[in-house]
PyMOL Python script that loads the backbone (N, CA, C, O; Angstrom):
from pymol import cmd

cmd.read_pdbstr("""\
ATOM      1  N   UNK A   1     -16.554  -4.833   6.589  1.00  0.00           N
ATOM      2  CA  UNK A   1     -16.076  -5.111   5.265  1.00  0.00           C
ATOM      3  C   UNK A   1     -15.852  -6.616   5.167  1.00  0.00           C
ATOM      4  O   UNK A   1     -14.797  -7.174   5.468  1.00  0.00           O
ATOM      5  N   UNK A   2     -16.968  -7.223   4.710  1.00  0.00           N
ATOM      6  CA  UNK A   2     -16.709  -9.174   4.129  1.00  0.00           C
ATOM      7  C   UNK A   2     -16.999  -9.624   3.036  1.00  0.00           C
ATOM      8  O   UNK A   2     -18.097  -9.473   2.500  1.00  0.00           O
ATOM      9  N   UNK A   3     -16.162 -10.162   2.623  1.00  0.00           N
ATOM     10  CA  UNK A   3     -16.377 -10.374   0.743  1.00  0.00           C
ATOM     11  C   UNK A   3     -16.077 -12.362   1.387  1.00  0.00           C
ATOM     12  O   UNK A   3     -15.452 -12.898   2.301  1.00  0.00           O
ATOM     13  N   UNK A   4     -16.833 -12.752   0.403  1.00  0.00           N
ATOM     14  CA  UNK A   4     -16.745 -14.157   0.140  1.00  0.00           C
ATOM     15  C   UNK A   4     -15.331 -14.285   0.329  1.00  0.00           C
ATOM     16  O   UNK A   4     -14.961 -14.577   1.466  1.00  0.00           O
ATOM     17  N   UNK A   5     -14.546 -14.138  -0.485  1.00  0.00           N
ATOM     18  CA  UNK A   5     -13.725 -14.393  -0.390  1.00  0.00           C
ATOM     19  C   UNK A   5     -12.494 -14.454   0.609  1.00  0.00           C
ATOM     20  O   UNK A   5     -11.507 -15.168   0.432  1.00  0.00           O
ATOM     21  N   UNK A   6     -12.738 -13.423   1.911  1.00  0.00           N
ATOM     22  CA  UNK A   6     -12.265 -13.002   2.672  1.00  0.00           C
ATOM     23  C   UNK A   6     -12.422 -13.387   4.089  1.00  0.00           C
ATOM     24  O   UNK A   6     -11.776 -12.877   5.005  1.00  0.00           O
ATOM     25  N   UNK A   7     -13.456 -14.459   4.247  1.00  0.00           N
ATOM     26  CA  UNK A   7     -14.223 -14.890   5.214  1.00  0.00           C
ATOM     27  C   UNK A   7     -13.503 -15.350   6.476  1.00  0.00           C
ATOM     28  O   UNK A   7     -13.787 -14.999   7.621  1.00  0.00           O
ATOM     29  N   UNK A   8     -12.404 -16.292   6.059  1.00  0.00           N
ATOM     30  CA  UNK A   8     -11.515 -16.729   6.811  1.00  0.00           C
ATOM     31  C   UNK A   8     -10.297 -15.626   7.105  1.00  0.00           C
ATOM     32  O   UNK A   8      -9.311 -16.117   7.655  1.00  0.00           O
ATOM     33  N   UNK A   9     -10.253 -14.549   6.881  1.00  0.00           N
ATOM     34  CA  UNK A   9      -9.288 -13.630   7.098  1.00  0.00           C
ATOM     35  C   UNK A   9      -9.933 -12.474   8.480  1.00  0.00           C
ATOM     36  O   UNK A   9     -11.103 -12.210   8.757  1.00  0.00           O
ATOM     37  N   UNK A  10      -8.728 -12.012   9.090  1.00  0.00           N
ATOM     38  CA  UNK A  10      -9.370 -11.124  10.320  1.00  0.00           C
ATOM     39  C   UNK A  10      -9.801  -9.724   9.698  1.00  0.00           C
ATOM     40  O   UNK A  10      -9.425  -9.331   8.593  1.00  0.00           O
ATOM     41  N   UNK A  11     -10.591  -9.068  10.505  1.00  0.00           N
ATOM     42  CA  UNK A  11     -10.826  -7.812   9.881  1.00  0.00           C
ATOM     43  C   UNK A  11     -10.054  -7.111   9.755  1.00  0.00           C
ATOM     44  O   UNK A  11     -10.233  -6.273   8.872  1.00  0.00           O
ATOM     45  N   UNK A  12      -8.856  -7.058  10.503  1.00  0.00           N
ATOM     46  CA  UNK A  12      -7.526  -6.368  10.494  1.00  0.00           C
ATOM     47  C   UNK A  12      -6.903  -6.523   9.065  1.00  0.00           C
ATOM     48  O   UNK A  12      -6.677  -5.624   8.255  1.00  0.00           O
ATOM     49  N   UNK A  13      -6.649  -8.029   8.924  1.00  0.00           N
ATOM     50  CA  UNK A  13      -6.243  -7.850   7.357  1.00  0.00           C
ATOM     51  C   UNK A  13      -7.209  -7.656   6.343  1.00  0.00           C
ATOM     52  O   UNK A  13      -6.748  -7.295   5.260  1.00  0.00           O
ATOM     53  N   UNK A  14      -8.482  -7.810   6.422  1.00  0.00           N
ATOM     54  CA  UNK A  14      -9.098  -6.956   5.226  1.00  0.00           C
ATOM     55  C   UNK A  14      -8.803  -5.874   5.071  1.00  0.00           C
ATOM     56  O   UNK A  14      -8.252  -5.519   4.029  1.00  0.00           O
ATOM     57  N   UNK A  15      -9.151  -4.832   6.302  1.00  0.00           N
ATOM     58  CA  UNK A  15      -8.896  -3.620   6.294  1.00  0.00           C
ATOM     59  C   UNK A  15      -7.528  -3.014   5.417  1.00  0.00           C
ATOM     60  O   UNK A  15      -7.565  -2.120   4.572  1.00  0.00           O
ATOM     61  N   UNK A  16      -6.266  -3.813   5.904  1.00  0.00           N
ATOM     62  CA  UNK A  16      -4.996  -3.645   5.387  1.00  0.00           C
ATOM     63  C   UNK A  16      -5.106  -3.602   3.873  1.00  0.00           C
ATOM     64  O   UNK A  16      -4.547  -2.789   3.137  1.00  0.00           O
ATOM     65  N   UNK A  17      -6.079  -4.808   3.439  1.00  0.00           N
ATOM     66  CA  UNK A  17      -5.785  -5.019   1.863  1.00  0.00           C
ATOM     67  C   UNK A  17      -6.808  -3.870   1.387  1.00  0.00           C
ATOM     68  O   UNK A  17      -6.275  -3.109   0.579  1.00  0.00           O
ATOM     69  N   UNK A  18      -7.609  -3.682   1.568  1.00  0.00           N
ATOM     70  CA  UNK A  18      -8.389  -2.258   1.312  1.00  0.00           C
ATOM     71  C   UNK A  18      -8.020  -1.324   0.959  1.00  0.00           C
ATOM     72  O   UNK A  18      -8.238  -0.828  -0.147  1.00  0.00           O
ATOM     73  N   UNK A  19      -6.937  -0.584   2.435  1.00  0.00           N
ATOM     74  CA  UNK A  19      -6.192   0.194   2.391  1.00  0.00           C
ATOM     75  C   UNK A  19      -4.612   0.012   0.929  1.00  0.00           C
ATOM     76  O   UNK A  19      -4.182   0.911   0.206  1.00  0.00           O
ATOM     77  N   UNK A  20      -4.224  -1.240   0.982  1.00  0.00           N
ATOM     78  CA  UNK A  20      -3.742  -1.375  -0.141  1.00  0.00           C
ATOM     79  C   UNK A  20      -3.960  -0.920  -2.034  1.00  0.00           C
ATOM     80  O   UNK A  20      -3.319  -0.470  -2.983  1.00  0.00           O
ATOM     81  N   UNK A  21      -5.179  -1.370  -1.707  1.00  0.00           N
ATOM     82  CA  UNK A  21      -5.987  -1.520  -2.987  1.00  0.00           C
ATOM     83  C   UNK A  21      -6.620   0.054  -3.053  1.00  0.00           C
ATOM     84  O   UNK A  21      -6.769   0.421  -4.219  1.00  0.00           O
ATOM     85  N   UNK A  22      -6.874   0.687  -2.412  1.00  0.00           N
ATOM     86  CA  UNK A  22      -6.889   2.298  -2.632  1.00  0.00           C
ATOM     87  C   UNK A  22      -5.859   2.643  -3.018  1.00  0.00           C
ATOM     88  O   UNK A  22      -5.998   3.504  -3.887  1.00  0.00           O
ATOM     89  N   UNK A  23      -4.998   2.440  -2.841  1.00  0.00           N
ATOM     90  CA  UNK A  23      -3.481   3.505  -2.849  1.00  0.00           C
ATOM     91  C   UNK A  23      -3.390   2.686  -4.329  1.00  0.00           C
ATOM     92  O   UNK A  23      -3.475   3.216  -5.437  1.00  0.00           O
ATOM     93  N   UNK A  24      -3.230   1.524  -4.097  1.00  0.00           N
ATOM     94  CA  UNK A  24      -2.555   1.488  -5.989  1.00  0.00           C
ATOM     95  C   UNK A  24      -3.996   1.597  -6.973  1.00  0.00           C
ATOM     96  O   UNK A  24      -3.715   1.250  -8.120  1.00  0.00           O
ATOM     97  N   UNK A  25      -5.296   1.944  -6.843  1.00  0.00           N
ATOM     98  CA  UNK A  25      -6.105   2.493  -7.626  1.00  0.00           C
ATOM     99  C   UNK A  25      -5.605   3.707  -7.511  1.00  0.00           C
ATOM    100  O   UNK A  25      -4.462   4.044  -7.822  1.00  0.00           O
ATOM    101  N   UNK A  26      -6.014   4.033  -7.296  1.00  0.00           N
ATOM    102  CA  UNK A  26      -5.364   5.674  -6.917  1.00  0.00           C
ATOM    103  C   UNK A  26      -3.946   6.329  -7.710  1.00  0.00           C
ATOM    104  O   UNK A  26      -3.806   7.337  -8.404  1.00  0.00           O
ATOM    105  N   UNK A  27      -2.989   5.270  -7.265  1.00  0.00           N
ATOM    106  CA  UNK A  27      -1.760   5.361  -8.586  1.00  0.00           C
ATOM    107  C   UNK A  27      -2.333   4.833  -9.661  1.00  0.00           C
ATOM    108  O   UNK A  27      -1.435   4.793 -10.502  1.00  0.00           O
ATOM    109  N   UNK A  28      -3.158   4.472 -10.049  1.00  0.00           N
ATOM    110  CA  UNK A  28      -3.223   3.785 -11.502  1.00  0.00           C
ATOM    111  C   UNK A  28      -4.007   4.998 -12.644  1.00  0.00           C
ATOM    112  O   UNK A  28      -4.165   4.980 -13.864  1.00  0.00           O
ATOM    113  N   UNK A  29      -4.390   6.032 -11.535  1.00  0.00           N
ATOM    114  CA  UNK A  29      -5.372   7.187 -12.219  1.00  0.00           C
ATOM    115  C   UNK A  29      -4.448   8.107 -12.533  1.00  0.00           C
ATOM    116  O   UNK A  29      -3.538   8.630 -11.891  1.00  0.00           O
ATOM    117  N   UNK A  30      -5.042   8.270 -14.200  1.00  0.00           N
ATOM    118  CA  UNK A  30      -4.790   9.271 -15.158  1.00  0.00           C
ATOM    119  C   UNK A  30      -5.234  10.260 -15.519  1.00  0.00           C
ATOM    120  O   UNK A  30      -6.000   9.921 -16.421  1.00  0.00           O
ATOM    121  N   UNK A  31      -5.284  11.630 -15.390  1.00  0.00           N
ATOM    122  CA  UNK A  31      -5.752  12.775 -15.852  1.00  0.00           C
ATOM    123  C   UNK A  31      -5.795  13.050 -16.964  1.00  0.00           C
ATOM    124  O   UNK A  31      -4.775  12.512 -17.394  1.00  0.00           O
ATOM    125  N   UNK A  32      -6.347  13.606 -17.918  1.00  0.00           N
ATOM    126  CA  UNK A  32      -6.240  14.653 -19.098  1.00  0.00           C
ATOM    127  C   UNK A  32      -5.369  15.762 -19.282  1.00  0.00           C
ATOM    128  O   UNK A  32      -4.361  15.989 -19.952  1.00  0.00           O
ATOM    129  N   UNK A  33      -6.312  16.581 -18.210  1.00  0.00           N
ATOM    130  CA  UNK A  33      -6.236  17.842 -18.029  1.00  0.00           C
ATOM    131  C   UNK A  33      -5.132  17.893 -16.563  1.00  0.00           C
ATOM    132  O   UNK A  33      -5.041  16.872 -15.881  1.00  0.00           O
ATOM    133  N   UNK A  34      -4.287  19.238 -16.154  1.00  0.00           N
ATOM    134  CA  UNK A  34      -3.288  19.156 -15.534  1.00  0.00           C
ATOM    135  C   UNK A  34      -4.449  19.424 -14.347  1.00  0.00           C
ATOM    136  O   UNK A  34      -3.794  19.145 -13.344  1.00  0.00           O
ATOM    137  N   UNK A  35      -5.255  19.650 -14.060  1.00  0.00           N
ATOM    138  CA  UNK A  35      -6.572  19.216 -12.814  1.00  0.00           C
ATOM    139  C   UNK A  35      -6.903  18.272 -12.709  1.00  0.00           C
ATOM    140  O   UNK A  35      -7.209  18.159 -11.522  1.00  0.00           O
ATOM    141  N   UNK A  36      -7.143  17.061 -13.387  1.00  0.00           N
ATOM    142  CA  UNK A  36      -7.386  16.058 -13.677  1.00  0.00           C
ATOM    143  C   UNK A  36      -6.137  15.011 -12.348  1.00  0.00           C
ATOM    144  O   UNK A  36      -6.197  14.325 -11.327  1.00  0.00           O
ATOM    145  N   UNK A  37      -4.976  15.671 -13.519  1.00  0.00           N
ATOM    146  CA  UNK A  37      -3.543  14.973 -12.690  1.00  0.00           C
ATOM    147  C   UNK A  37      -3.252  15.239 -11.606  1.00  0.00           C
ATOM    148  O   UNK A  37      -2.521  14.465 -10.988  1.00  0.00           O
ATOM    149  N   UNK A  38      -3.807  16.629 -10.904  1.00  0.00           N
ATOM    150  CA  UNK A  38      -3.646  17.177  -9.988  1.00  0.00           C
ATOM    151  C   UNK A  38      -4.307  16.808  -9.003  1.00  0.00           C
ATOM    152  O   UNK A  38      -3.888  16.809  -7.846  1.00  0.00           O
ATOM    153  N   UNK A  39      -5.403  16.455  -9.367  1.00  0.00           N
ATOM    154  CA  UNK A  39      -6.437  15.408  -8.366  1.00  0.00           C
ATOM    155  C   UNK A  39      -6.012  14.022  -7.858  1.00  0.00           C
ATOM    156  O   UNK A  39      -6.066  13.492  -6.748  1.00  0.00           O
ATOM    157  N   UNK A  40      -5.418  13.482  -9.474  1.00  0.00           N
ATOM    158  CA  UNK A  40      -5.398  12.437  -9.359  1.00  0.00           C
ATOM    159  C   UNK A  40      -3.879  12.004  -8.288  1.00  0.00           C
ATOM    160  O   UNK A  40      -3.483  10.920  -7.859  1.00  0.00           O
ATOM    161  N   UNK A  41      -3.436  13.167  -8.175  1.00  0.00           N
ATOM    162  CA  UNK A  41      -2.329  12.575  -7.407  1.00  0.00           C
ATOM    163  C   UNK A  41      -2.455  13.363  -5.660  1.00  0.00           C
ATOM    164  O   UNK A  41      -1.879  12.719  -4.783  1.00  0.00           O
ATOM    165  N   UNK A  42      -2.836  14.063  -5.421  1.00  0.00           N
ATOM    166  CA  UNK A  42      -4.112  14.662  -4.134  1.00  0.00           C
ATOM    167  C   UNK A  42      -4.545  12.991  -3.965  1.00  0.00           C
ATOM    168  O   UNK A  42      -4.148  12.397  -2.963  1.00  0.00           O
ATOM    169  N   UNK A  43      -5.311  12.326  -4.913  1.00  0.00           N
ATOM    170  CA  UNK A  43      -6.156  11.048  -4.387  1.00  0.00           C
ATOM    171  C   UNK A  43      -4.744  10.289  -3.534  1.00  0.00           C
ATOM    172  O   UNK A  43      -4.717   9.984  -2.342  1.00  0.00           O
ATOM    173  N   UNK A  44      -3.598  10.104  -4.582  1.00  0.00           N
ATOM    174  CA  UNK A  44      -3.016   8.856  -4.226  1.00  0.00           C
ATOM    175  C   UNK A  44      -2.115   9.193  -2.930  1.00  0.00           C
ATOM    176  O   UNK A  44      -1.599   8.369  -2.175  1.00  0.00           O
ATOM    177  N   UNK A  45      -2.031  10.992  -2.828  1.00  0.00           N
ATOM    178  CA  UNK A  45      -1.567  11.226  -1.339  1.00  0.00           C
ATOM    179  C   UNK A  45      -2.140  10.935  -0.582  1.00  0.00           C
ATOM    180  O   UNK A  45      -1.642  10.458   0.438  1.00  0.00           O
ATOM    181  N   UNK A  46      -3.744  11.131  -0.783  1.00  0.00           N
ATOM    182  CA  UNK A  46      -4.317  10.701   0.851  1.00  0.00           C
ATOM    183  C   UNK A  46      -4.187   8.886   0.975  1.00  0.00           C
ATOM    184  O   UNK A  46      -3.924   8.181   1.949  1.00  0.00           O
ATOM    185  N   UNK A  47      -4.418   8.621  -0.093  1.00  0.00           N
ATOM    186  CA  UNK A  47      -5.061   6.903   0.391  1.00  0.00           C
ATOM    187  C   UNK A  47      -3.527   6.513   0.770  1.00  0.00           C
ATOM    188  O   UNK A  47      -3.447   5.426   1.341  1.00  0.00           O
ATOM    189  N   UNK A  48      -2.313   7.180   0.565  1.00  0.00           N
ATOM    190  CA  UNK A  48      -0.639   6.659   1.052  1.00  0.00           C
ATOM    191  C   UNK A  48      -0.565   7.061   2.202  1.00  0.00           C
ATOM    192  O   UNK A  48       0.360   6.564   2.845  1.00  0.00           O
ATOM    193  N   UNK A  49      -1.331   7.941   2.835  1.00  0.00           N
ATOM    194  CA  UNK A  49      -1.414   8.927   3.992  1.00  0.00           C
ATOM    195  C   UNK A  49      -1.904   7.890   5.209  1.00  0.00           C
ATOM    196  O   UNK A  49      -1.298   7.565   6.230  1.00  0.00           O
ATOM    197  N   UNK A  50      -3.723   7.338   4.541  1.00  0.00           N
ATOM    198  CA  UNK A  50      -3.985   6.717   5.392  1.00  0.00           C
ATOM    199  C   UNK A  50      -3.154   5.049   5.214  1.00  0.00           C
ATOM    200  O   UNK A  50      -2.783   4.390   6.186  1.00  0.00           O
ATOM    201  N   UNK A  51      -3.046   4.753   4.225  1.00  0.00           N
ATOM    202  CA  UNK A  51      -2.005   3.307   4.753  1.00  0.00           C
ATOM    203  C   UNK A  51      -1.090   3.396   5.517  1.00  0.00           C
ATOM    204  O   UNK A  51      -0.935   2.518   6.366  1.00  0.00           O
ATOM    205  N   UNK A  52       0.060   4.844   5.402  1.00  0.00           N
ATOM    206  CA  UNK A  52       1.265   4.617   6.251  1.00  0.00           C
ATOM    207  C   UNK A  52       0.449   5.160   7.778  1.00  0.00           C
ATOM    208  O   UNK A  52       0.941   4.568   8.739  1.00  0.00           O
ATOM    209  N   UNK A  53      -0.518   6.008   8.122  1.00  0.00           N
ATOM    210  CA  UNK A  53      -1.040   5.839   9.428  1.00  0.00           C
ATOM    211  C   UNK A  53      -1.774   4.675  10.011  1.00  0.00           C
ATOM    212  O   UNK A  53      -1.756   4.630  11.241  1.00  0.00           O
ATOM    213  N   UNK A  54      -2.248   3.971   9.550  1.00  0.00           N
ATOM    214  CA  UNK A  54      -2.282   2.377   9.600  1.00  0.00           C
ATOM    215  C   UNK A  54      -1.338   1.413  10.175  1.00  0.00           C
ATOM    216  O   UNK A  54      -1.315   0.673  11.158  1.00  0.00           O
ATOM    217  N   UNK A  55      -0.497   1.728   9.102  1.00  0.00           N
ATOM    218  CA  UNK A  55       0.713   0.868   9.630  1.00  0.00           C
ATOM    219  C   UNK A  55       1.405   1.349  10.847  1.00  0.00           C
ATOM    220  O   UNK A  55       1.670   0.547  11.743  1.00  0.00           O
ATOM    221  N   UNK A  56       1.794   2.913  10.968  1.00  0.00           N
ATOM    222  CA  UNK A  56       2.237   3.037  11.881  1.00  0.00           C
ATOM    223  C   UNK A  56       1.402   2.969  13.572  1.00  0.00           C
ATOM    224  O   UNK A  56       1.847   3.065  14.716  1.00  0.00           O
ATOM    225  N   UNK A  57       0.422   2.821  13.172  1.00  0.00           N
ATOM    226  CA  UNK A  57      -0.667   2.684  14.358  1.00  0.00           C
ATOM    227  C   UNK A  57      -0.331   1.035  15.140  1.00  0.00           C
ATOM    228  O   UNK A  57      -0.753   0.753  16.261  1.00  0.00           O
ATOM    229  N   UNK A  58       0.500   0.087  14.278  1.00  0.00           N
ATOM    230  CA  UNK A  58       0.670  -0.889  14.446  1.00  0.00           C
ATOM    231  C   UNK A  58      -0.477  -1.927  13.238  1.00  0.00           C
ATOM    232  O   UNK A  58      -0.079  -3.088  13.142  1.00  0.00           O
ATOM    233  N   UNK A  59      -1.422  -1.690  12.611  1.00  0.00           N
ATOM    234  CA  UNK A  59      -1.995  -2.462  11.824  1.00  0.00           C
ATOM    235  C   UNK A  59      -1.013  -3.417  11.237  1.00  0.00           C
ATOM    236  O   UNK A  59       0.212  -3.376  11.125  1.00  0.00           O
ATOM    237  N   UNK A  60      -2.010  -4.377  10.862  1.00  0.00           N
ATOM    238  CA  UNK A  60      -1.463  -5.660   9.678  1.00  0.00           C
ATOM    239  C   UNK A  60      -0.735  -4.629   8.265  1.00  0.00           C
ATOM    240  O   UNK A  60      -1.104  -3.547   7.810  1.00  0.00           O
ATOM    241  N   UNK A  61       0.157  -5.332   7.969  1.00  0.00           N
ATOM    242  CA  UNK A  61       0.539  -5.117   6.534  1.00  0.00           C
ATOM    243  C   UNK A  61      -0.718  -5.872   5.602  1.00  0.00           C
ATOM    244  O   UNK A  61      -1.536  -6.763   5.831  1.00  0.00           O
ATOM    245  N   UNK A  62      -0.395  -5.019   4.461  1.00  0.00           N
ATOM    246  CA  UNK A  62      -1.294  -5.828   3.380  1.00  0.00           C
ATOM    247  C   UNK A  62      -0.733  -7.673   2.474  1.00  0.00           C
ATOM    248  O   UNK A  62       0.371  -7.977   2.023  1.00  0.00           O
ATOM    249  N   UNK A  63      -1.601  -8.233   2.509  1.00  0.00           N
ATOM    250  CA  UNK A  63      -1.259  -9.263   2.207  1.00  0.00           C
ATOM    251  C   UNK A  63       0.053  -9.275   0.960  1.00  0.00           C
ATOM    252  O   UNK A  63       0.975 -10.012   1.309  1.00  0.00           O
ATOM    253  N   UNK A  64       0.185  -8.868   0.149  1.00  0.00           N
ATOM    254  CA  UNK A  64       1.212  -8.298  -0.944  1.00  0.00           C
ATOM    255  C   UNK A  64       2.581  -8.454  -0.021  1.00  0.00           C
ATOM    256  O   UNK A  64       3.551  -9.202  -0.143  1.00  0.00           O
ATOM    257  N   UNK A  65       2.344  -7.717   0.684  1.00  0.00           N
ATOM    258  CA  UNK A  65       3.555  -7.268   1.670  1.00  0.00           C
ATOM    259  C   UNK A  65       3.901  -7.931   2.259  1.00  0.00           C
ATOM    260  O   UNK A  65       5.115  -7.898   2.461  1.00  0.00           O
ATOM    261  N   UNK A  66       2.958  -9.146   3.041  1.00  0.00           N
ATOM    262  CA  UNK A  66       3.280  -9.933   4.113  1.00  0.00           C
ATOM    263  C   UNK A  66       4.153 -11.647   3.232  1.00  0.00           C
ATOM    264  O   UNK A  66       4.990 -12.406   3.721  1.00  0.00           O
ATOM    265  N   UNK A  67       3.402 -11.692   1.693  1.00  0.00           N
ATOM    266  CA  UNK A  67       4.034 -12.935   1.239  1.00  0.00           C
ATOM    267  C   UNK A  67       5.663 -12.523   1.207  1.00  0.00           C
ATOM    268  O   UNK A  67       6.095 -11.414   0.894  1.00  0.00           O
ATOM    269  N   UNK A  68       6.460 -13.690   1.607  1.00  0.00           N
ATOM    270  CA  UNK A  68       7.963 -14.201   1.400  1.00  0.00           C
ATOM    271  C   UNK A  68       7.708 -15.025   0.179  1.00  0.00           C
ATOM    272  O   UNK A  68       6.848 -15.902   0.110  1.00  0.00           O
ATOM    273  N   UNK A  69       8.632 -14.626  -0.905  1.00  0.00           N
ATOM    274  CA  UNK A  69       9.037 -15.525  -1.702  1.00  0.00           C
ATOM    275  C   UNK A  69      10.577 -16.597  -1.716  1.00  0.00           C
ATOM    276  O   UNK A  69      10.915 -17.470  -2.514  1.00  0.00           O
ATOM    277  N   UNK A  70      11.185 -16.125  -0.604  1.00  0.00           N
ATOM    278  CA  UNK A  70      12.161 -16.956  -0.229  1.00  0.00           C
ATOM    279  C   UNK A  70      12.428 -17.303   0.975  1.00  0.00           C
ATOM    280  O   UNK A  70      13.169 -16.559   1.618  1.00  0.00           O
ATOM    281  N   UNK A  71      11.939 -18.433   1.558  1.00  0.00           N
ATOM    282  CA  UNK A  71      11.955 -18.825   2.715  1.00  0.00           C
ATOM    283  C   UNK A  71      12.892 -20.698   2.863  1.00  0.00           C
ATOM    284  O   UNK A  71      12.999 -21.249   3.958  1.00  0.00           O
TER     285      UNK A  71
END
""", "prot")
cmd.dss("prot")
cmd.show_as("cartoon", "prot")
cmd.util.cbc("prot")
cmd.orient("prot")
């Protein structure tokens, strides 16, 4: 996984922000229909599933996570 933009970053933290960026797509999905919603929140269990096994595996946090705004 290498995006231009990402070049100078380890694969560890791509991976992390990946895993980030699933989980809040995933929350951002809306159903219609109560199947729809029902899916849509099935999606955002797994992709929370695999971030917190990630993390607990020892992985990088996602960049989001890792900025301090008060230092």
């Amino acid at each position: 996984m290498t995006y231009s933009s990402e070049i100078h970053r380890r694969p560890d933290e791509a991976h992390a922000d990946a895993l980030y960026d699933m989980l809040s797509d995933a929350l951002k999905e809306r159903g219609r229909t109560p199947a729809q919603r029902a899916r849509a929140q099935d999606n955002a269990d797994a992709a929370f599933s695999v971030l917190d096994m990630w993390l607990r595996s020892g992985g990088e946090l996602p960049t989001p996570w890792r900025r301090r705004p008060f230092t």
